[in-house]
PDB file of N, CA, C and O in Angstrom:
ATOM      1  N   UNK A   1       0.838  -1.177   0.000  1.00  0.00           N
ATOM      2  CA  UNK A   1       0.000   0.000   0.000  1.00  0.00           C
ATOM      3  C   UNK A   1       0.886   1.244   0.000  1.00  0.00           C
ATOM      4  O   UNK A   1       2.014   1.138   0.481  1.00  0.00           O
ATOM      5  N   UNK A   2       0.568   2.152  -0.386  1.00  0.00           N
ATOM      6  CA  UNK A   2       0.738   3.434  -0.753  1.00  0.00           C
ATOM      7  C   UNK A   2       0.154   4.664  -0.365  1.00  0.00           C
ATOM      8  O   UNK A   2      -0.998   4.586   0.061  1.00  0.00           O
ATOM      9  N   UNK A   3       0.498   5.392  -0.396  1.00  0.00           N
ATOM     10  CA  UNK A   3      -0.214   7.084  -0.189  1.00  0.00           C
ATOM     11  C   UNK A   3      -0.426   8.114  -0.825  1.00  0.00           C
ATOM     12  O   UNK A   3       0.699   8.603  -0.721  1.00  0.00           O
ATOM     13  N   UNK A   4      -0.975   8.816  -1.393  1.00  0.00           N
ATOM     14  CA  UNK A   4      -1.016   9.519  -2.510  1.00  0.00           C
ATOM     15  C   UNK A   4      -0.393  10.447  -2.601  1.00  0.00           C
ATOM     16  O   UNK A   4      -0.554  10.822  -3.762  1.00  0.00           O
ATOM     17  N   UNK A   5       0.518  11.373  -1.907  1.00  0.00           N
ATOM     18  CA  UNK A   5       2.169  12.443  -1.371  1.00  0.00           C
ATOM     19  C   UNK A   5       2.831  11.305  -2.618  1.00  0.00           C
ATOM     20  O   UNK A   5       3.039  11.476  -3.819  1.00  0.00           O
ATOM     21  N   UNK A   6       3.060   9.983  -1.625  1.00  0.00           N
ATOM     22  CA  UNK A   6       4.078   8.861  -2.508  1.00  0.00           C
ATOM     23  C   UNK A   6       3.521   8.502  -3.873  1.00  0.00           C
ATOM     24  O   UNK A   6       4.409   7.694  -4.145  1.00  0.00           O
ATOM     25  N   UNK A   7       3.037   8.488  -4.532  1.00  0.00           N
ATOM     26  CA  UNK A   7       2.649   7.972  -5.674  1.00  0.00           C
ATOM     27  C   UNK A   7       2.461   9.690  -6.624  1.00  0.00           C
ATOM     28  O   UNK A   7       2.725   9.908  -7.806  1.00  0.00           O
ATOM     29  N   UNK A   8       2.007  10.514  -5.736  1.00  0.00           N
ATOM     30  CA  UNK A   8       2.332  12.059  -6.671  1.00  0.00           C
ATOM     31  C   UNK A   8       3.519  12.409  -7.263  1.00  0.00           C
ATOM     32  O   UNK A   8       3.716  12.934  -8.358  1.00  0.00           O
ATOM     33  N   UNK A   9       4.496  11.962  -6.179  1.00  0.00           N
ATOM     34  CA  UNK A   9       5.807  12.200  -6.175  1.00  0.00           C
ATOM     35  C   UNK A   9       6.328  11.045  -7.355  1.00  0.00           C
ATOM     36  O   UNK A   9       6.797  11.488  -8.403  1.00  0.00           O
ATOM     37  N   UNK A  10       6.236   9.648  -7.162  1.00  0.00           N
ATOM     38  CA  UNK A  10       6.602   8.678  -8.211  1.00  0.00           C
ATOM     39  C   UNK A  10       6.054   9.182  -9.901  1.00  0.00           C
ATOM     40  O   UNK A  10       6.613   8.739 -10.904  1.00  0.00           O
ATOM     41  N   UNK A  11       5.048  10.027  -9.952  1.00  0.00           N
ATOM     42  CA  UNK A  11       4.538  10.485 -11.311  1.00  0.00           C
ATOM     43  C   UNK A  11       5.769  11.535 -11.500  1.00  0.00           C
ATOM     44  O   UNK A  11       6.626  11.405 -12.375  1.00  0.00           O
ATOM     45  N   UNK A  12       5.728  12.630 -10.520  1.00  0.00           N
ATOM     46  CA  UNK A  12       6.825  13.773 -10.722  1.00  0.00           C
ATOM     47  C   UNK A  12       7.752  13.386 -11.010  1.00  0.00           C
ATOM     48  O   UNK A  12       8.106  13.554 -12.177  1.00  0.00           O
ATOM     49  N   UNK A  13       8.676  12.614 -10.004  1.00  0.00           N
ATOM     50  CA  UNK A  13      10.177  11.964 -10.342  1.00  0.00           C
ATOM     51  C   UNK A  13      10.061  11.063 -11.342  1.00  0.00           C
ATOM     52  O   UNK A  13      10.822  11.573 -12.163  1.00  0.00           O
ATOM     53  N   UNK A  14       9.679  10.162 -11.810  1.00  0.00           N
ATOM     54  CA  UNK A  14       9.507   9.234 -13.255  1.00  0.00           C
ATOM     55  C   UNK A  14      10.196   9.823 -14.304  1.00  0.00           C
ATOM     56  O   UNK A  14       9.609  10.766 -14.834  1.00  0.00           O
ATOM     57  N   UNK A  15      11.155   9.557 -14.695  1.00  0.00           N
ATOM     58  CA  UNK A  15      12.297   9.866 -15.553  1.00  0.00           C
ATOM     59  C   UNK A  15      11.697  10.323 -16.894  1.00  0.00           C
ATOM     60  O   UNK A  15      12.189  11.105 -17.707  1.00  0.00           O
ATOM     61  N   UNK A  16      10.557   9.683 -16.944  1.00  0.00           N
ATOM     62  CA  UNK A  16       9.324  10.249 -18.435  1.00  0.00           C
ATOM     63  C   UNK A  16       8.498  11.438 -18.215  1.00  0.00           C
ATOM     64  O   UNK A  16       7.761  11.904 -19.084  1.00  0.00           O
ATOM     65  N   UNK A  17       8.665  12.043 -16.735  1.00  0.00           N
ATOM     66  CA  UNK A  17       8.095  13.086 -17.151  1.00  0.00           C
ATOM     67  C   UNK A  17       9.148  14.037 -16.846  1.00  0.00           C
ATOM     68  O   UNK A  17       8.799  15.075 -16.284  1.00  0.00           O
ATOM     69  N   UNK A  18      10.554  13.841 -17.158  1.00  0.00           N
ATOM     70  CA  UNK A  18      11.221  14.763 -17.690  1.00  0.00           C
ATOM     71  C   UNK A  18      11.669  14.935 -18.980  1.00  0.00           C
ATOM     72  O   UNK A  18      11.655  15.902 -19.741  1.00  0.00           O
ATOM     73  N   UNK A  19      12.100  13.722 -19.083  1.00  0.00           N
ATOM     74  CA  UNK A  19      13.533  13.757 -20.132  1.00  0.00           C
ATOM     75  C   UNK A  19      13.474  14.287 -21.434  1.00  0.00           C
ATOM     76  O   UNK A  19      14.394  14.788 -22.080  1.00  0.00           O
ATOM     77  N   UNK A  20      11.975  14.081 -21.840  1.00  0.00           N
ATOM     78  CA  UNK A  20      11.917  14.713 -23.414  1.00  0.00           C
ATOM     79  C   UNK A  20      10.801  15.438 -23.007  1.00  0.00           C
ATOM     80  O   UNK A  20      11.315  16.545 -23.166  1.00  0.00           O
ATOM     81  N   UNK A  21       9.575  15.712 -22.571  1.00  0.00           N
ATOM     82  CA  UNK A  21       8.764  16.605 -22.590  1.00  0.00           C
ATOM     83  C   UNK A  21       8.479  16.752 -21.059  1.00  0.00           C
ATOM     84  O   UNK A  21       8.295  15.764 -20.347  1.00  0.00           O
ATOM     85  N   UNK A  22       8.451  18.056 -20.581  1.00  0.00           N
ATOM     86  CA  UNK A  22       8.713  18.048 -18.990  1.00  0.00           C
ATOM     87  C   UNK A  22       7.179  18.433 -19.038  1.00  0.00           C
ATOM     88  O   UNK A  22       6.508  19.017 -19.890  1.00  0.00           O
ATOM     89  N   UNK A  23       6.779  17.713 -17.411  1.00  0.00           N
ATOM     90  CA  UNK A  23       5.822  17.793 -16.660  1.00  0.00           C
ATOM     91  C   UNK A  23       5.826  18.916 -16.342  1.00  0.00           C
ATOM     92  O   UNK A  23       6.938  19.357 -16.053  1.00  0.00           O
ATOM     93  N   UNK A  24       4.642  19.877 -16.247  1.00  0.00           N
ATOM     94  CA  UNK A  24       4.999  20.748 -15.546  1.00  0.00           C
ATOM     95  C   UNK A  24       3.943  20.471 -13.985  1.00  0.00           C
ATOM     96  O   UNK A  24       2.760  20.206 -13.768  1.00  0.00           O
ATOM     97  N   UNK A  25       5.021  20.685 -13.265  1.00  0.00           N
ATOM     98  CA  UNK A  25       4.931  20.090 -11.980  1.00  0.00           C
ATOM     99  C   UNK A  25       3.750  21.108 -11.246  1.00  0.00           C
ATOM    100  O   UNK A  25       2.702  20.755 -10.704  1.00  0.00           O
ATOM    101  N   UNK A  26       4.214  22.283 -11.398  1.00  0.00           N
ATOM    102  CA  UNK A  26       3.348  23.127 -10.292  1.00  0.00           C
ATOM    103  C   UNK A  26       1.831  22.978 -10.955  1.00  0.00           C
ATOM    104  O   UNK A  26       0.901  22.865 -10.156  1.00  0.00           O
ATOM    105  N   UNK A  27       1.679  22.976 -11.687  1.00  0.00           N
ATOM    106  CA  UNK A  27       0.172  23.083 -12.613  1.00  0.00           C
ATOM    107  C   UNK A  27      -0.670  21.711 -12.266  1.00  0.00           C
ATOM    108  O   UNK A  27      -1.841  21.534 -11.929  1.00  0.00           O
ATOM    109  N   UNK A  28       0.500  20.763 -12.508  1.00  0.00           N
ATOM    110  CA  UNK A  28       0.083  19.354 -12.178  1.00  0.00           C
ATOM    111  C   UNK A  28      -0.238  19.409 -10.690  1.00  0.00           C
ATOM    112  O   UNK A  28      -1.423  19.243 -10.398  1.00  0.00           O
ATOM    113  N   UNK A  29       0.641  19.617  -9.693  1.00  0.00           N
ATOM    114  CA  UNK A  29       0.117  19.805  -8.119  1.00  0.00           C
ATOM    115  C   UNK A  29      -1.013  20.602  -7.857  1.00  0.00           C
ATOM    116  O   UNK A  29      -1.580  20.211  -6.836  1.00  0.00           O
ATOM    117  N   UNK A  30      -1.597  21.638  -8.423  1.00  0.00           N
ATOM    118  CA  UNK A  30      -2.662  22.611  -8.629  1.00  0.00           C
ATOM    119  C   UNK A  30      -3.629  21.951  -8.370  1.00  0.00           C
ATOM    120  O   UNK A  30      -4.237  22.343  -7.375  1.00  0.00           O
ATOM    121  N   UNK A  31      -4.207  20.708  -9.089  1.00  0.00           N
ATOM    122  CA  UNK A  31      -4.897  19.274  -9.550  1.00  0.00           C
ATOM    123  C   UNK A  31      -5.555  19.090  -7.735  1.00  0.00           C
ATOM    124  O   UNK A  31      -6.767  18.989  -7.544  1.00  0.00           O
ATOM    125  N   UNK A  32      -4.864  19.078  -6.933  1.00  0.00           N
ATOM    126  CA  UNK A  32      -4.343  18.103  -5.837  1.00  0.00           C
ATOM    127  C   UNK A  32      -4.465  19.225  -4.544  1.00  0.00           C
ATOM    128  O   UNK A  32      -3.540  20.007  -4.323  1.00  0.00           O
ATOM    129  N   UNK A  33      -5.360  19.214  -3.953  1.00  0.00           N
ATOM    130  CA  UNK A  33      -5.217  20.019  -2.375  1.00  0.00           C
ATOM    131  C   UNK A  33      -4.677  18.579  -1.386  1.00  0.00           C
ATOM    132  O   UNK A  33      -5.324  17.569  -1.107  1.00  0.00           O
ATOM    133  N   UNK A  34      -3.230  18.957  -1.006  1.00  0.00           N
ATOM    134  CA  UNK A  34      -2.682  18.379  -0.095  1.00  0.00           C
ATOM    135  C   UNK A  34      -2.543  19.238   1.273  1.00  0.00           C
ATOM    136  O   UNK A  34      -2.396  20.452   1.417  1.00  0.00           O
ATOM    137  N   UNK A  35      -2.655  18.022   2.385  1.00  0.00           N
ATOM    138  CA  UNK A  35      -2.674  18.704   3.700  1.00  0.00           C
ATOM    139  C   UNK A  35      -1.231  18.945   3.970  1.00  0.00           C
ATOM    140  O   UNK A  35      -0.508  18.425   3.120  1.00  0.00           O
ATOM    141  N   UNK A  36      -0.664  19.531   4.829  1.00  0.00           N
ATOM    142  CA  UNK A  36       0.184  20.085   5.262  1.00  0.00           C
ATOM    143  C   UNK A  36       1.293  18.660   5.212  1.00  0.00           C
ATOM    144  O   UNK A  36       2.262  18.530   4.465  1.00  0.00           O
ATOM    145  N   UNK A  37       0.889  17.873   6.053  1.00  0.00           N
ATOM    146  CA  UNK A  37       1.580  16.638   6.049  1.00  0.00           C
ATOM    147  C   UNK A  37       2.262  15.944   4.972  1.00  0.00           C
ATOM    148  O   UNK A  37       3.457  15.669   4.861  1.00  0.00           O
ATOM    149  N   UNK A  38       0.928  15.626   3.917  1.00  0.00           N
ATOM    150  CA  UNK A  38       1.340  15.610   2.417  1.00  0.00           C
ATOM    151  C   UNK A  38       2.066  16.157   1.601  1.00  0.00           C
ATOM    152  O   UNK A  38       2.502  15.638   0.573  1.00  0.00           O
ATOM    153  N   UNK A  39       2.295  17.449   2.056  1.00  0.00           N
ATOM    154  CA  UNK A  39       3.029  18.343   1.472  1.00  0.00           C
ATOM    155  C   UNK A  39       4.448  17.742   1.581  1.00  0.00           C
ATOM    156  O   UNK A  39       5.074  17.194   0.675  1.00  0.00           O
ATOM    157  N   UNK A  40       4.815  17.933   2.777  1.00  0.00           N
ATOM    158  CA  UNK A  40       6.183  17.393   3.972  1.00  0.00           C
ATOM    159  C   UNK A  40       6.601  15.655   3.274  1.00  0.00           C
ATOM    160  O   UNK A  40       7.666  15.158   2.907  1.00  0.00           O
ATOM    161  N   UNK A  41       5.179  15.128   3.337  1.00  0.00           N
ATOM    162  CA  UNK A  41       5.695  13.975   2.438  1.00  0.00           C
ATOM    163  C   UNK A  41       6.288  13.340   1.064  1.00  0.00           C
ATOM    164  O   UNK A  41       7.049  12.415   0.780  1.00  0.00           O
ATOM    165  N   UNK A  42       5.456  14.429   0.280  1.00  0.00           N
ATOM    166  CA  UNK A  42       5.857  14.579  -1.310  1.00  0.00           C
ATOM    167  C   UNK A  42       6.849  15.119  -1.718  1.00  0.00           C
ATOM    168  O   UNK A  42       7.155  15.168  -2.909  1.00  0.00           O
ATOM    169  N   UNK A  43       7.853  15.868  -0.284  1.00  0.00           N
ATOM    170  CA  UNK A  43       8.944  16.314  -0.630  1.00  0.00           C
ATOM    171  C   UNK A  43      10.386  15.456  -0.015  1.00  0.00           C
ATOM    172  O   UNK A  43      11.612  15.571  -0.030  1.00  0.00           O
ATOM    173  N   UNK A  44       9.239  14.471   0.556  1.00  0.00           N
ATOM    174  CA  UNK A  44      10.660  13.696   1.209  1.00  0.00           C
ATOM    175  C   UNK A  44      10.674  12.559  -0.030  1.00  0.00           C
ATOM    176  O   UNK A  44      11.670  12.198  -0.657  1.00  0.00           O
ATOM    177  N   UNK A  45       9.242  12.079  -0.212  1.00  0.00           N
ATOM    178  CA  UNK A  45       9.175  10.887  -1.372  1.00  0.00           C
ATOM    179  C   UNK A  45       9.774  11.529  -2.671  1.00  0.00           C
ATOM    180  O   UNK A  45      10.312  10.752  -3.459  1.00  0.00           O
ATOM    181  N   UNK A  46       9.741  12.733  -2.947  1.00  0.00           N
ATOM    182  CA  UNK A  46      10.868  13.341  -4.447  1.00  0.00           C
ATOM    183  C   UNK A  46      12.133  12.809  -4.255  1.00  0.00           C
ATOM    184  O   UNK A  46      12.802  11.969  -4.857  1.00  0.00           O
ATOM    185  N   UNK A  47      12.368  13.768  -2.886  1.00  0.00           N
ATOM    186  CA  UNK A  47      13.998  13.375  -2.719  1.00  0.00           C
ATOM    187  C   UNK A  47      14.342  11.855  -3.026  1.00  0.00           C
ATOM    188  O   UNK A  47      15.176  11.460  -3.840  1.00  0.00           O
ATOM    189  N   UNK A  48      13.456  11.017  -2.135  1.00  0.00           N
ATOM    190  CA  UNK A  48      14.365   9.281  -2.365  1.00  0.00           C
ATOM    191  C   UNK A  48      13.889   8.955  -3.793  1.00  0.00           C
ATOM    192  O   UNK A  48      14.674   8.083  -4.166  1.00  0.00           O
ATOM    193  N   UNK A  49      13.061   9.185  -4.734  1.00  0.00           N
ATOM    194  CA  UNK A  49      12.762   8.502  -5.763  1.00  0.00           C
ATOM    195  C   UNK A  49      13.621   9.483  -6.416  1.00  0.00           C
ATOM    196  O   UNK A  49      13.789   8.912  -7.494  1.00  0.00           O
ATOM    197  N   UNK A  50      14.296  10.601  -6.497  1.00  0.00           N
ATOM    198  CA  UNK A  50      14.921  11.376  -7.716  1.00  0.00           C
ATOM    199  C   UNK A  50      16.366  10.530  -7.141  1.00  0.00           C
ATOM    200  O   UNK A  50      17.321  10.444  -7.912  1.00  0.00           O
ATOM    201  N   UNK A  51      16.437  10.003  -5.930  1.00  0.00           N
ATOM    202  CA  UNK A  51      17.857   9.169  -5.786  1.00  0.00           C
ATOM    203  C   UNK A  51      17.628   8.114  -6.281  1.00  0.00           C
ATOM    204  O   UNK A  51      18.565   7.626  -6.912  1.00  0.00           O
ATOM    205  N   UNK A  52      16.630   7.507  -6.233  1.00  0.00           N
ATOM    206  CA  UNK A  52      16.502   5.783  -7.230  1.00  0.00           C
ATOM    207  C   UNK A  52      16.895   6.244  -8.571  1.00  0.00           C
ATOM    208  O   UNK A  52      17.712   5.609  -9.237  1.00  0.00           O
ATOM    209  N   UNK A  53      16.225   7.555  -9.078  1.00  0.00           N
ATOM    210  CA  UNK A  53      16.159   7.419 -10.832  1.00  0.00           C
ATOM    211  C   UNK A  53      17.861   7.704 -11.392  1.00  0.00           C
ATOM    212  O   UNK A  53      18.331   7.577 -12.522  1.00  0.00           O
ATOM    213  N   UNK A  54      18.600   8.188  -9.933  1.00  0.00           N
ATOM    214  CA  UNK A  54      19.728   8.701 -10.360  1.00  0.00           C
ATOM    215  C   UNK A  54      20.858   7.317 -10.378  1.00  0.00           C
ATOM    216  O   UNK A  54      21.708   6.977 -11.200  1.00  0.00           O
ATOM    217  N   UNK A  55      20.506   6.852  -9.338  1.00  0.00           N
ATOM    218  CA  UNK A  55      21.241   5.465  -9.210  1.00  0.00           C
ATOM    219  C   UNK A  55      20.799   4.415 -10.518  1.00  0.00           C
ATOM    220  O   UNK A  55      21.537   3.876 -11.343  1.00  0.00           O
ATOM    221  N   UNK A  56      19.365   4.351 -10.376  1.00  0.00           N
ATOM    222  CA  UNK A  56      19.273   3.685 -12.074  1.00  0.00           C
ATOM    223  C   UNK A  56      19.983   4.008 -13.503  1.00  0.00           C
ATOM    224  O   UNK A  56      20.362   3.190 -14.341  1.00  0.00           O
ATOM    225  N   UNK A  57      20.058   5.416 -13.548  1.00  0.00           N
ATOM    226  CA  UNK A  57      20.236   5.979 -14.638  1.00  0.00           C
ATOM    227  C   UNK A  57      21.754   5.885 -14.843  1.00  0.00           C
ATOM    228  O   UNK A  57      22.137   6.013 -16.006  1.00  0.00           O
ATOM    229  N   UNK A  58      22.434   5.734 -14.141  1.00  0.00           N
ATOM    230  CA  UNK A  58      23.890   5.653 -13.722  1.00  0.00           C
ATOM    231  C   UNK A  58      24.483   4.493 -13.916  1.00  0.00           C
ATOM    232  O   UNK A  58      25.664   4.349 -14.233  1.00  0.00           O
ATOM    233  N   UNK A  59      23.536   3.474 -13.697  1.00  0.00           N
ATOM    234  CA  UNK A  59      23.964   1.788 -13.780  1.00  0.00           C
ATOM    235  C   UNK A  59      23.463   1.411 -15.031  1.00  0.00           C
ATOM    236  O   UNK A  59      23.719   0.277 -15.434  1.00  0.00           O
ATOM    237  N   UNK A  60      22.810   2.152 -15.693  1.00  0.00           N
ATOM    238  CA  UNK A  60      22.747   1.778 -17.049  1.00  0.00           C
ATOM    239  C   UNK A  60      23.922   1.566 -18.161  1.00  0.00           C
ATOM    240  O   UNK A  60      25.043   2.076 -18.167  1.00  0.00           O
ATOM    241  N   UNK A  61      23.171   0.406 -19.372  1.00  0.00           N
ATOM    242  CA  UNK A  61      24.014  -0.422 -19.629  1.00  0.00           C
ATOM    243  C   UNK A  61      24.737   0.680 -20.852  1.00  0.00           C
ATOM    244  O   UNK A  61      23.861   1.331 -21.421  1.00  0.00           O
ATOM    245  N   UNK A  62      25.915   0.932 -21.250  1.00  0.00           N
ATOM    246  CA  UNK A  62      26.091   2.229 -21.622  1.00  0.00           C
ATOM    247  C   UNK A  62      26.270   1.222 -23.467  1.00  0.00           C
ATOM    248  O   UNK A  62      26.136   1.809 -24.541  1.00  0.00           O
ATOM    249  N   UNK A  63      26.498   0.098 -23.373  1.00  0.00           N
ATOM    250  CA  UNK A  63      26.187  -0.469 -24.910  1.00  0.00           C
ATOM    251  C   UNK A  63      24.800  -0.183 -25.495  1.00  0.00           C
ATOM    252  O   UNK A  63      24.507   0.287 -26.594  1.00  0.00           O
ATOM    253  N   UNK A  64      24.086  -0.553 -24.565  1.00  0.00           N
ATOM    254  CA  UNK A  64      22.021  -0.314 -25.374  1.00  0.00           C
ATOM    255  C   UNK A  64      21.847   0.459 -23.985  1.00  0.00           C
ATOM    256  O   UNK A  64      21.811  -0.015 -22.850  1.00  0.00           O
ATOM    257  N   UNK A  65      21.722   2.149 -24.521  1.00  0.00           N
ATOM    258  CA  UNK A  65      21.058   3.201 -23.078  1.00  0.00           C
ATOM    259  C   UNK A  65      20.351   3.046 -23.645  1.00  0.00           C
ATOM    260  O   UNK A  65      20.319   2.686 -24.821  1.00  0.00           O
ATOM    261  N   UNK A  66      19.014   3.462 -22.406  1.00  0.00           N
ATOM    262  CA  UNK A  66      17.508   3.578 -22.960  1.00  0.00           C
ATOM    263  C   UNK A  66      16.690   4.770 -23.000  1.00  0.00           C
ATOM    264  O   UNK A  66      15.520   4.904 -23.356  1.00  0.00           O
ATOM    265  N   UNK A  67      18.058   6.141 -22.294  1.00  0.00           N
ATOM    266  CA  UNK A  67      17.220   7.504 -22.389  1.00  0.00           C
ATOM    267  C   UNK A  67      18.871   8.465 -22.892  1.00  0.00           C
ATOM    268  O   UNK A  67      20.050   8.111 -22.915  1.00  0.00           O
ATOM    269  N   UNK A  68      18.364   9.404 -23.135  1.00  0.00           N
ATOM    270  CA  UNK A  68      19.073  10.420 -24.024  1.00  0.00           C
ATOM    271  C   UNK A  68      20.330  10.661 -23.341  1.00  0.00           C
ATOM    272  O   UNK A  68      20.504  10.838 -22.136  1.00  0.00           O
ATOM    273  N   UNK A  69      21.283  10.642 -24.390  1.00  0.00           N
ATOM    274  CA  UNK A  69      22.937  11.512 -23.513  1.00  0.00           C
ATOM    275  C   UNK A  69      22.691  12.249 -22.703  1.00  0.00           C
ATOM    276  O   UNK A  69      21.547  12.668 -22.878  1.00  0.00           O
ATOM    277  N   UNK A  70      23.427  12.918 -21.361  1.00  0.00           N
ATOM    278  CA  UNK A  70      23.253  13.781 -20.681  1.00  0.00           C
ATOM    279  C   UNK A  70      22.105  13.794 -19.515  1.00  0.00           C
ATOM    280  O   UNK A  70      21.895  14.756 -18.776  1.00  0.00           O
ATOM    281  N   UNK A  71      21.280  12.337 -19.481  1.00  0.00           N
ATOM    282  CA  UNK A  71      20.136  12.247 -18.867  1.00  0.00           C
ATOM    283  C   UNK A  71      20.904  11.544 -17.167  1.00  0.00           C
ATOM    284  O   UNK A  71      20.212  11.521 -16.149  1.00  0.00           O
ATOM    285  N   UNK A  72      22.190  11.104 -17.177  1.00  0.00           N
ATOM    286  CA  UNK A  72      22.101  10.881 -15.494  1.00  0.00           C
ATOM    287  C   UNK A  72      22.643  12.210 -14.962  1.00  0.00           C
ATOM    288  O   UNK A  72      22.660  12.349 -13.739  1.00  0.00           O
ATOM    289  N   UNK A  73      23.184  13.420 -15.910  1.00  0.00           N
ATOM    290  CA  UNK A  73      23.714  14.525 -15.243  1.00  0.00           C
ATOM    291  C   UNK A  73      22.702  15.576 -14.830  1.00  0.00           C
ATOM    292  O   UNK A  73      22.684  16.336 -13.861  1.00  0.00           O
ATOM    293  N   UNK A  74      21.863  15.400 -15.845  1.00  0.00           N
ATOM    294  CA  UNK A  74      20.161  16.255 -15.543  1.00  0.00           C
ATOM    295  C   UNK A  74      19.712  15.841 -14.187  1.00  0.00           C
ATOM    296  O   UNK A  74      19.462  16.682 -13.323  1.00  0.00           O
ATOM    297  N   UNK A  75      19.577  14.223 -13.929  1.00  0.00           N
ATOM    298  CA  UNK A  75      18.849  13.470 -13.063  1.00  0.00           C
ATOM    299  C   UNK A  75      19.958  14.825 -12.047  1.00  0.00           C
ATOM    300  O   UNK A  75      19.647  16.008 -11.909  1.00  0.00           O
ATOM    301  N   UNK A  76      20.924  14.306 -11.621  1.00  0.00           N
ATOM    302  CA  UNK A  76      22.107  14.846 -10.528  1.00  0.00           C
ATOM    303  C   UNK A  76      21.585  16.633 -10.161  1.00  0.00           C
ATOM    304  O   UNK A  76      21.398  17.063  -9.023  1.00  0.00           O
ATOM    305  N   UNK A  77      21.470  17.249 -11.144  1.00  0.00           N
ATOM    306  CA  UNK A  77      20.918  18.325 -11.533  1.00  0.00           C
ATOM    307  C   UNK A  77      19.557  18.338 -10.524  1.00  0.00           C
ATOM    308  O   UNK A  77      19.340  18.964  -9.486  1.00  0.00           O
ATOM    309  N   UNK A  78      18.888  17.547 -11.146  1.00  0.00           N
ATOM    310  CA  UNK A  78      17.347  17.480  -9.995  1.00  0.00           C
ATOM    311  C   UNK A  78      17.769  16.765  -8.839  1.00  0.00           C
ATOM    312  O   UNK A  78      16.907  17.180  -8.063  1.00  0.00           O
ATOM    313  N   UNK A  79      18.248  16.236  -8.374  1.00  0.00           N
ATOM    314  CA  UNK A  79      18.616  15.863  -6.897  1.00  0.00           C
ATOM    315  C   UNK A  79      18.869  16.836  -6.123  1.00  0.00           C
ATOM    316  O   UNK A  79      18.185  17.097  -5.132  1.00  0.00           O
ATOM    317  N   UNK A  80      20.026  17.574  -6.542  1.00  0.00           N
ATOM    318  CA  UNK A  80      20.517  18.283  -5.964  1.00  0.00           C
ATOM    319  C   UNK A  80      19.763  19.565  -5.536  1.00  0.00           C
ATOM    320  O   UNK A  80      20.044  20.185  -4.510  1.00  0.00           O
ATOM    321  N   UNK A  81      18.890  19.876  -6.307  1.00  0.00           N
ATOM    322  CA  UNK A  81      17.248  21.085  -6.617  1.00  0.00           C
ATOM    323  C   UNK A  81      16.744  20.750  -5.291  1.00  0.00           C
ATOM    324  O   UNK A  81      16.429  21.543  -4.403  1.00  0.00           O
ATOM    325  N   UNK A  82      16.700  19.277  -5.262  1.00  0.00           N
ATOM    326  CA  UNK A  82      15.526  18.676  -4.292  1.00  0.00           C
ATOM    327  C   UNK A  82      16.303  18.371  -3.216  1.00  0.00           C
ATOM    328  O   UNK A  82      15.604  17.762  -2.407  1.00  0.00           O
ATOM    329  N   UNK A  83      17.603  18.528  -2.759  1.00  0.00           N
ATOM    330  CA  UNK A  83      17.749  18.593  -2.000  1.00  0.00           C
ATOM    331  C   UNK A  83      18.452  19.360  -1.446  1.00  0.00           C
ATOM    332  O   UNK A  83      18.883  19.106  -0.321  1.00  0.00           O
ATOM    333  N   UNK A  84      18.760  20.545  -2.122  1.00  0.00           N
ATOM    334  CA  UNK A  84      18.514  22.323  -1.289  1.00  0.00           C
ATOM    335  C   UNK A  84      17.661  23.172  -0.397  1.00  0.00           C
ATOM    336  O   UNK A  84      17.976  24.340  -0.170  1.00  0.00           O
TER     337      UNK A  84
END
C-alpha cells in the first residue's frame, strides 16, 4: 500500500516526465489540495525517488542506453534542486 504524497511524487520523479517533454509540476500539483503533512511527504518521497532514478540511470548499460545523452547529469541536476 501506498499514499497519494508517494505515488504524486513517483509520477513527478519518473524519468518520463522529464527527459523529453517536462511535466509541468506546479500546474500538475494545482490538480491536488494536499494537507500540510502531504506536502512534507511529497517532498521527502521526491527526494528518495529522484535518488533511485539517479542510481538507475547511472547503472545503465552504456552499450544499449535507454534515455538520451546527458540524462544521469540532468537526473544529478534534480537531486541536488531537491535537495537544497
Amino acid at each position: 500500500m501506498s499514499d497519494r504524497a508517494f505515488e504524486l511524487a513517483e509520477i513527478i520523479e519518473h524519468v518520463g516526465s522529464w527527459v523529453e517533454h517536462p511535466l509541468d509540476v506546479s500546474a500538475f500539483l494545482e490538480q491536488f489540495e494536499l494537507s500540510p503533512a502531504e506536502t512534507t511527504r511529497l517532498r521527502e518521497s521526491r527526494r528518495l525517488l529522484a535518488l533511485v532514478w539517479l542510481f538507475l540511470l547511472a547503472n545503465e548499460e552504456t552499450e544499449h542506453p535507454r534515455n538520451p545523452p546527458g540524462a544521469v547529469e540532468r537526473q544529478a541536476d534534480r537531486v541536488l534542486e531537491l535537495l537544497a
